[in-house]
Steps between C-alpha positions, in 0.01 A plus 500: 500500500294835409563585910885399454567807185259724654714507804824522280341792306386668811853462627724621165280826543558565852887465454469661168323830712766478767811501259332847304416673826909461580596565178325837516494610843897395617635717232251771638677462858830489402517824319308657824811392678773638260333857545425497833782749618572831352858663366499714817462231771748316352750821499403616877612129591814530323399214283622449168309625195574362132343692224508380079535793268385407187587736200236447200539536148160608354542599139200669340291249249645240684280279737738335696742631729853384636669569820825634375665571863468329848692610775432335831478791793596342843448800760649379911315741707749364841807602311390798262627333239363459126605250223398507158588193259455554162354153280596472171 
């Protein structure tokens, strides 16, 4: 019986070790992959770039901040063209 839970123990620890090593290191490679390519590669391939402006309202005393404009910048390299959508 003592040989039976042992084994169990030994077992909830390994799959406990394997679940926090992919909780930590798959987050770790997918944020590798969403920075891999730069702003300019993506413009001297004529690929698509979409940029967030955020505006910020900071007051002074104040320790939190709000975004008080977002406008969505979507830049086509191919077709020199620019769009800008403003979210209210």
């Amino acid at each position: 019986m003592k040989n039976e839970s042992k084994q169990k123990f030994i077992f909830t620890v390994i799959l406990l070790l394997i679940f926090c090593l992919l909780v930590i290191l798959l987050p770790v490679d997918h944020f590798r992959f969403l920075s891999a390519e730069s702003i300019e590669s993506k413009a001297d391939r004529g690929k698509d770039i979409n940029i967030l402006i955020l505006g910020i309202d900071a007051r002074p005393g104040e320790l939190n901040s709000r975004s008080d404009t977002m406008i969505l910048a979507s830049l086509h390299p191919s077709i020199e063209r620019a769009v800008l959508v403003w979210i209210p």
